[in-house]
KOLROMAR-131904 format. One line per field, with one value per residue (C-alpha): x, y, z; residue number from 1; residue in one letter. Coordinates in steps of 0.5 Angstrom, whole numbers. Each point is the difference from the previous one (the first is absolute). Layout:
N
x <- X | ... .
y <- Y | ... .
z <- Z | ... .
pos <- NUM | ... .
code <- A | ... .
***
This chain:
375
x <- 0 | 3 | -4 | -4 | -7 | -5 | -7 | -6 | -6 | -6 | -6 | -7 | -2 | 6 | -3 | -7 | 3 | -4 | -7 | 2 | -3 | 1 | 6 | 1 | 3 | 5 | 3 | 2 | 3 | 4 | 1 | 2 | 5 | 3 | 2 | 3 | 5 | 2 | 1 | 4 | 5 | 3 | 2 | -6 | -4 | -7 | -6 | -6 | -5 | -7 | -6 | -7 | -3 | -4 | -3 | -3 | 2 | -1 | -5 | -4 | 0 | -3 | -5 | -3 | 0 | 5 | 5 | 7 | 4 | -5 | 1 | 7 | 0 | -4 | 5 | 5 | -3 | 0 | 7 | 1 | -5 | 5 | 6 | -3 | 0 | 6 | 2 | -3 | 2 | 7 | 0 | -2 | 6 | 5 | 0 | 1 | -5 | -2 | -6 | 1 | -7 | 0 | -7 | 0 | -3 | 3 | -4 | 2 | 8 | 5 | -1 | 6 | 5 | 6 | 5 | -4 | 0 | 8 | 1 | -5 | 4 | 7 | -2 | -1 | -7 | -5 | -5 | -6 | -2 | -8 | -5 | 3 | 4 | -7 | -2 | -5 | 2 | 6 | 1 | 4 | 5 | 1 | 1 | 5 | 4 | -1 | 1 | 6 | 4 | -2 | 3 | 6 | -2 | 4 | -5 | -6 | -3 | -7 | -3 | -5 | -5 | 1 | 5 | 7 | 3 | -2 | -4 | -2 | -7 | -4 | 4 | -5 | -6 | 6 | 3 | 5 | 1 | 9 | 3 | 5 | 6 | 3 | -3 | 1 | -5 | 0 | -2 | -7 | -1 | 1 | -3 | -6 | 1 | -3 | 5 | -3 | -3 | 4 | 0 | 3 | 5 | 2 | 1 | 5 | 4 | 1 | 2 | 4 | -4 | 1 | -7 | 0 | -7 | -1 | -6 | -3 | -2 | 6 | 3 | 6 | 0 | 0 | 6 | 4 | -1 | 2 | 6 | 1 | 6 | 4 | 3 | 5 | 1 | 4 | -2 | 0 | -5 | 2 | -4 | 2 | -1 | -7 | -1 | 3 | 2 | -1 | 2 | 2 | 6 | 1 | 3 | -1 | 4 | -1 | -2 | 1 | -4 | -2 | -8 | 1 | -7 | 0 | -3 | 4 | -1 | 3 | -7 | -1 | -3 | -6 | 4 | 3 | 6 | 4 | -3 | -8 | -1 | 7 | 2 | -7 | 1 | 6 | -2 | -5 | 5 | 5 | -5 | -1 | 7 | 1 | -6 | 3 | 7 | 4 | 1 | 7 | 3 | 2 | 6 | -3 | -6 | -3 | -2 | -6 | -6 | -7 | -3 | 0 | -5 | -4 | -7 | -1 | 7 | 1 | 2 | 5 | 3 | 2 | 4 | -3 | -7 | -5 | -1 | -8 | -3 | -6 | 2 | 7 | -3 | -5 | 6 | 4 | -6 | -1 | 7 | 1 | -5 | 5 | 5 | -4 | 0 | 7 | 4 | 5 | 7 | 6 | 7 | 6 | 6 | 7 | 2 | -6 | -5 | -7 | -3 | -7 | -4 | -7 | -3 | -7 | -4 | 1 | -3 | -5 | 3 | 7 | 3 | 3 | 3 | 5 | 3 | 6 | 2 | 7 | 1 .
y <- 0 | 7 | 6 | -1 | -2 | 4 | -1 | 6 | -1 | 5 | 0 | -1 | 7 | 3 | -1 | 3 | 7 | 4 | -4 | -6 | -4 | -3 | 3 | 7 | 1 | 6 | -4 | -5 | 4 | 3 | -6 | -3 | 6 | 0 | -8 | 2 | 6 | -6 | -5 | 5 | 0 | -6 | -3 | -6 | -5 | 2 | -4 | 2 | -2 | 4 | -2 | 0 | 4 | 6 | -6 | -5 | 0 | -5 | 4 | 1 | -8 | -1 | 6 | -4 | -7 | -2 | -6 | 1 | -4 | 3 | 8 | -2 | -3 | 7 | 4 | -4 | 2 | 7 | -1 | -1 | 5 | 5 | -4 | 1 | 8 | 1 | -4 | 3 | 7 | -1 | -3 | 7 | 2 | -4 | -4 | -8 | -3 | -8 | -1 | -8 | -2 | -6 | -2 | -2 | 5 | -1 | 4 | 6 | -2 | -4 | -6 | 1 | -4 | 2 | -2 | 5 | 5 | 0 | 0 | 7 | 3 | -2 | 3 | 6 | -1 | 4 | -7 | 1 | -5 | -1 | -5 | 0 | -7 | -4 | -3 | 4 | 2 | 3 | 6 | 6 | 1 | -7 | 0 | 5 | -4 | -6 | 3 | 4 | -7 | -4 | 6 | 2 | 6 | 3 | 6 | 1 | 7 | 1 | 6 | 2 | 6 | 6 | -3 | 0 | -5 | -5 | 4 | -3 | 1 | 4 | 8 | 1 | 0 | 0 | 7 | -3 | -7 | -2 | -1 | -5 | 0 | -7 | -6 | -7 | -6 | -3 | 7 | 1 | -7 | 1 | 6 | -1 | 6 | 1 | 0 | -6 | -6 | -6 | -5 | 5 | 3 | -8 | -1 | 6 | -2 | -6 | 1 | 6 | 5 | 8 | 4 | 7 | 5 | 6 | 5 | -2 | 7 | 4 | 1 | -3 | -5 | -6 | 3 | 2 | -6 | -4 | 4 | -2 | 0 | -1 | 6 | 3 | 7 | 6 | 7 | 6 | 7 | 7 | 5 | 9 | 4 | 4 | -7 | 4 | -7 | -7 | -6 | -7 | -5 | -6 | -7 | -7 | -5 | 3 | 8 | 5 | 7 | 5 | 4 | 7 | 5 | 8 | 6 | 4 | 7 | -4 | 2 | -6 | -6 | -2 | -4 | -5 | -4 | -4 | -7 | 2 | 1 | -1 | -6 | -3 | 3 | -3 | -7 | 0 | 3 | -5 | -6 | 3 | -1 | -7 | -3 | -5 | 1 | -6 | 1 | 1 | -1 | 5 | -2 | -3 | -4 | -6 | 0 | 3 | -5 | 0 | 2 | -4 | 5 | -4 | 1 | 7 | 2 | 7 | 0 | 6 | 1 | 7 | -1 | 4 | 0 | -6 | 2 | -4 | 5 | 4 | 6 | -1 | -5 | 6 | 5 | -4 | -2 | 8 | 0 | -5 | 3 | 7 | -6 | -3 | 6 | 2 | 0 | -5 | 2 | -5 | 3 | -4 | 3 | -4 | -2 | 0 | -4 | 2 | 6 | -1 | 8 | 1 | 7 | 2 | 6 | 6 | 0 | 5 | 7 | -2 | -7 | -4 | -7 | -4 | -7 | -3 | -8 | -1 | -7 .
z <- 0 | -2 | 4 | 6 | 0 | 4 | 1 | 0 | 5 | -3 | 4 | -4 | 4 | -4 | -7 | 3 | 1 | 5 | -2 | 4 | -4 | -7 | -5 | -1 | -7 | 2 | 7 | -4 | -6 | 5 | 4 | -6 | -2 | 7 | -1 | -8 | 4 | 4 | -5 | -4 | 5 | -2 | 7 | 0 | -3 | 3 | 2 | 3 | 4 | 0 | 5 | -2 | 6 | -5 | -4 | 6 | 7 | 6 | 4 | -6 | -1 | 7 | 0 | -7 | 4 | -4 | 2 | 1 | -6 | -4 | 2 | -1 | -8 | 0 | 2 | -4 | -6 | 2 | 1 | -8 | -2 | 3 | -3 | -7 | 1 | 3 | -6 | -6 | 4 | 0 | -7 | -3 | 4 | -4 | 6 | -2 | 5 | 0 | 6 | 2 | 4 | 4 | -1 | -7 | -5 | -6 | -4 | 4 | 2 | 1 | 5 | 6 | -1 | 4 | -5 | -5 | 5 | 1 | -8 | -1 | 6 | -3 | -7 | 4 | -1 | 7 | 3 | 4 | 2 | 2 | 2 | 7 | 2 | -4 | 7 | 5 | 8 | -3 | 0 | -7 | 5 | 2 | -8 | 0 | 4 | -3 | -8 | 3 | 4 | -7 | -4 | 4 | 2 | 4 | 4 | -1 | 0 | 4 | -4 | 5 | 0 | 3 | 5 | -1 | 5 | 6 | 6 | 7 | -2 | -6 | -1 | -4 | 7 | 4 | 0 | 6 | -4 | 0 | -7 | 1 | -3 | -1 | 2 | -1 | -2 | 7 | 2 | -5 | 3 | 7 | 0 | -5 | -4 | -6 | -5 | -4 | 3 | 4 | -5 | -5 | 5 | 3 | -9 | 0 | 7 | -2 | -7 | 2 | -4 | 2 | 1 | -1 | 0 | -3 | -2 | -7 | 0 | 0 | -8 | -1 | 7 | -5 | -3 | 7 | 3 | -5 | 1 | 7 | 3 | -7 | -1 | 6 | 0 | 4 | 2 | 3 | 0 | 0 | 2 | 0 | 6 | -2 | -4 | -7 | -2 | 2 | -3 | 0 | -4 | 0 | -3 | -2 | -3 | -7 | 1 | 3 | 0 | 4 | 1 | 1 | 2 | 0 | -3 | -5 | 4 | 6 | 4 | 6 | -2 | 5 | 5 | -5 | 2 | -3 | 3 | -3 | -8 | -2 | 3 | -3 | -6 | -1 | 3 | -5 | -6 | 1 | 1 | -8 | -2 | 3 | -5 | -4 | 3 | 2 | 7 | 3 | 7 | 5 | 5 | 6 | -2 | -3 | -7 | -3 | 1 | 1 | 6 | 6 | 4 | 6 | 1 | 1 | -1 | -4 | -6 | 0 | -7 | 1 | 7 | 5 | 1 | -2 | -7 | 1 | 5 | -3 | 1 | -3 | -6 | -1 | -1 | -4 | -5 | -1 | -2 | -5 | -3 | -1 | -2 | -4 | -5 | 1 | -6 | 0 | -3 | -1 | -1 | -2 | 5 | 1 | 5 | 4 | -4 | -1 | 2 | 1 | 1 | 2 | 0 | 2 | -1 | 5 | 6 | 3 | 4 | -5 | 2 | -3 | 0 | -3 | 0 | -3 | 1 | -2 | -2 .
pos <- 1 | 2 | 3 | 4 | 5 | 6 | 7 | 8 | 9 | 10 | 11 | 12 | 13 | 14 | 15 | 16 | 17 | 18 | 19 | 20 | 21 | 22 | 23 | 24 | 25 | 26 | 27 | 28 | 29 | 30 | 31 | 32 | 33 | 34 | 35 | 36 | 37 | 38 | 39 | 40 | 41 | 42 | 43 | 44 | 45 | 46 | 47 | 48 | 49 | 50 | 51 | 52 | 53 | 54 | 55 | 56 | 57 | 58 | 59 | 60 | 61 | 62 | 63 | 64 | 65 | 66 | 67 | 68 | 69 | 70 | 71 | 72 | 73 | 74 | 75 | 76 | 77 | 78 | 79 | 80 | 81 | 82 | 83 | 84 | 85 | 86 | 87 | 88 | 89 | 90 | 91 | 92 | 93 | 94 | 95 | 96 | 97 | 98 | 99 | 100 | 101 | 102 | 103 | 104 | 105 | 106 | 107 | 108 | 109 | 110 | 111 | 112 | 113 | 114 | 115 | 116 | 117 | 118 | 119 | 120 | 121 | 122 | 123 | 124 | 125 | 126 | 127 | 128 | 129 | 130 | 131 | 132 | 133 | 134 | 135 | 136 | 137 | 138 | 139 | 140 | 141 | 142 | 143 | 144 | 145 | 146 | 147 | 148 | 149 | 150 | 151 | 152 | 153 | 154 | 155 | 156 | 157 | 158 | 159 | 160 | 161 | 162 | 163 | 164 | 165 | 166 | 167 | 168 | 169 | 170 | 171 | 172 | 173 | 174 | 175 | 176 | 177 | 178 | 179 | 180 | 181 | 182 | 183 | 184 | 185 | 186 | 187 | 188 | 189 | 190 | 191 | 192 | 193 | 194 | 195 | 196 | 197 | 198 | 199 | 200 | 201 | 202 | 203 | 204 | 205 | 206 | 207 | 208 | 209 | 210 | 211 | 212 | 213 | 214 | 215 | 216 | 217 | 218 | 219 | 220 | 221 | 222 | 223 | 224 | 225 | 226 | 227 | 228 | 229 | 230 | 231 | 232 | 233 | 234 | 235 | 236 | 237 | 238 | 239 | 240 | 241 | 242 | 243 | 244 | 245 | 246 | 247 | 248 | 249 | 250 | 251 | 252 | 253 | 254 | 255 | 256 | 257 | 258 | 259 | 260 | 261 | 262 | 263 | 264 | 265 | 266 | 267 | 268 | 269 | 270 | 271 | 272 | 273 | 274 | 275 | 276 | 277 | 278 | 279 | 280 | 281 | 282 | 283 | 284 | 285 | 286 | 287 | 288 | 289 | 290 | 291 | 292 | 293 | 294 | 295 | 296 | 297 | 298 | 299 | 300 | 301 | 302 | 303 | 304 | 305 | 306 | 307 | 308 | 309 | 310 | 311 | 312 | 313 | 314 | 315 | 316 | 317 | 318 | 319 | 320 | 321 | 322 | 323 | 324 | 325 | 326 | 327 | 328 | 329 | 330 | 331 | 332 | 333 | 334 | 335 | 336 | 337 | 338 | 339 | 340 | 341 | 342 | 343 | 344 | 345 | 346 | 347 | 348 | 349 | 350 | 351 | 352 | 353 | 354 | 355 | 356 | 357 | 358 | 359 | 360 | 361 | 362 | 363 | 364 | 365 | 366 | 367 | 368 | 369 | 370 | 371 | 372 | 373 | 374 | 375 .
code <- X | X | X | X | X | X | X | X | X | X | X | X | X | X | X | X | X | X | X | X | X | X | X | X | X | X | X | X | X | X | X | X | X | X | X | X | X | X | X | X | X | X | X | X | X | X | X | X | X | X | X | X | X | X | X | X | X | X | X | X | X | X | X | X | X | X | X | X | X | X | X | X | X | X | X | X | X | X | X | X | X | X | X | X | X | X | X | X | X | X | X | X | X | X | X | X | X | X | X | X | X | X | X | X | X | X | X | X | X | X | X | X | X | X | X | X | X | X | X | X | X | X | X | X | X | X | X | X | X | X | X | X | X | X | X | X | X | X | X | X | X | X | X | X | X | X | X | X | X | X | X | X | X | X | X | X | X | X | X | X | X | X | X | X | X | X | X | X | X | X | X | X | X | X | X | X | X | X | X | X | X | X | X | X | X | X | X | X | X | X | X | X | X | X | X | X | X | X | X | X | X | X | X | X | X | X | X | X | X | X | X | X | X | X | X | X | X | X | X | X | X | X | X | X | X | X | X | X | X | X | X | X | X | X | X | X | X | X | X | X | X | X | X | X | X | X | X | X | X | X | X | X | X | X | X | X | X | X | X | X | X | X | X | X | X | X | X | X | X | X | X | X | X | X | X | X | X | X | X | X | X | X | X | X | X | X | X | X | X | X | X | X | X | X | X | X | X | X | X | X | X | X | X | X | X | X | X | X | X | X | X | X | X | X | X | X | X | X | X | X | X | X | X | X | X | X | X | X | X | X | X | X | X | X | X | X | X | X | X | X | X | X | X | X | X | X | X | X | X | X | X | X | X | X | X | X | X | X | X | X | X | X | X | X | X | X | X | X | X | X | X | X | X | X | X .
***
């Protein structure tokens, strides 16, 4: 096996966007944009999981007097329903996508065959695997185990709604609720945390398999987690007295490059240091720069490899901040966007290498910003 392999477990709800129910089709283009940025890295062979929560679900099944395998068959094909939609949309990216069902349709998709799987993933070909494990009482997060296992997936990345990490109780009721920064699998047992459900967290302790939780909602976390812990990277902020000036440089094993932000007039910026926005401008920059880059070693650590976060662990790609955190997540967003249309400019230099210089509009009250990676 070449690259890693990863596992992407998407909840049934994530497709229904805010209806909760059903398939929104704007949530699952965006969904689908997300998981091509990640693929477009190149570091992964990715397969996913999705569960089938937005079409049928356990309670509805009880309310209807419906017995319990029976519910579970419903659900399984409401798995493959939302399998075939994030398939056609990933498609209209240019995203090659294979769906493998293990319940056996052939008119709709591929039957699941592990050794198929394998040599999709290996033709770099994106797998989403539906029908759950094709027998009731298991659950889709017991199937992301047990396809990750089957597959050597080396992590499973836990896409969650609005929640971007493990909590001692729900953030989202509990204001007071503790996030827990890394965890073993023995811990989600012990402590019944609701991370995934004990089955699929026994399958991953035993085979070794990571688990990393992140908010589905934030643009770019796919991306960002699937960046890990792959790229280490030193730095330091700089800040003027009367914030004229504040900026922040920084290297990795294969650039090097420095964020500067102020105002042409030399006016006071409003309290920004070089810790805030450039350091995040140039987290986001440099993870532009390193697409598609093989990736070089720094002296002192290991080789790059995929991440190998515990249940919860934050995924800190930029060094210093958790780069999965809502607030954090939202601002990088805003600032891809500004990068997103930057001009990018290539000038051969020697001995150096290549300059990559990207340049954004002028901003408001005069300010402007720069960057330069040399390479």
């Amino acid at each position: 096996m070449g690259k890693k392999r990863i596992m992407i477990k998407l909840s049934g709800e994530a497709l229904a966007g805010k209806n909760g129910i059903g398939i929104d089709p704007q949530t699952v283009r965006k969904i689908a944009r997300e998981i091509k940025s990640a693929s477009d890295l190149g570091l992964c062979e990715i397969s996913i999981v999705v569960g089938g929560g937005n079409i049928f679900r356990g309670k509805l099944g009880d309310e209807m007097g419906i017995e319990r395998a029976s519910a579970d068959y419903m659900g399984m094909i409401g798995t493959i329903v939302n399998a075939l939609a994030l398939q056609n949309s990933l498609e209209a990216l240019g995203v090659e996508t294979r769906v493998l069902s293990s319940l056996n349709i052939p008119e709709v998709c591929e039957p699941y065959i592990r050794r198929k799987a394998i040599s999709h993933l290996e033709k770099g070909r994106l797998v989403i695997f539906g029908g759950g494990t094709g027998n009731p009482f298991f659950t889709t997060d017991t199937t992301s185990a047990l396809r990750a296992a089957e597959m050597d997936a080396s992590i499973i990345y836990m896409a969650k709604n609005g929640i971007d990490g493990v909590y001692d109780s729900d953030p989202r009721t509990n204001p007071k609720a503790v996030r827990f920064e890394r965890l073993t699998h023995s811990d989600i047992l012990k402590n019944g945390l609701h991370v995934m459900d004990s089955t699929a967290a026994a399958l991953c302790n035993d085979n070794n398999i990571d688990i990393c939780v992140f908010d589905m909602n934030v643009e770019g976390n796919i991306r960002r987690a699937i960046l890990g812990e792959n790229i280490k990277v030193g730095g330091k902020t700089g800040t003027t007295n009367g914030y004229k000036d504040a900026w922040f440089c920084g290297f990795s094993a294969n650039f090097a490059g420095c964020v500067w932000y102020g105002n042409d007039d030399d006016t006071a910026m409003n309290n920004m240091t070089g810790g805030s926005l450039p350091a995040q401008t140039w987290h986001d920059v440099m993870e532009f720069a390193h697409r598609g880059v093989e990736l070089k070693t720094l002296p002192g650590f290991a080789p790059p490899s995929a991440p190998t976060a515990q249940a919860g662990a934050p995924i800190n790609p930029g060094g210093s901040q958790s780069a999965l955190s809502r607030r954090s997540g939202e601002a990088l967003g805003s600032i891809e966007k500004l990068i997103s249309g930057a001009t990018d400019k290539r000038v051969d230099l020697a001995p150096s290498g290549n300059v990559i210089e990207l340049e954004t509009t002028p901003q408001r009250g005069g300010g402007r910003r720069g960057f330069v990676v040399l390479r």
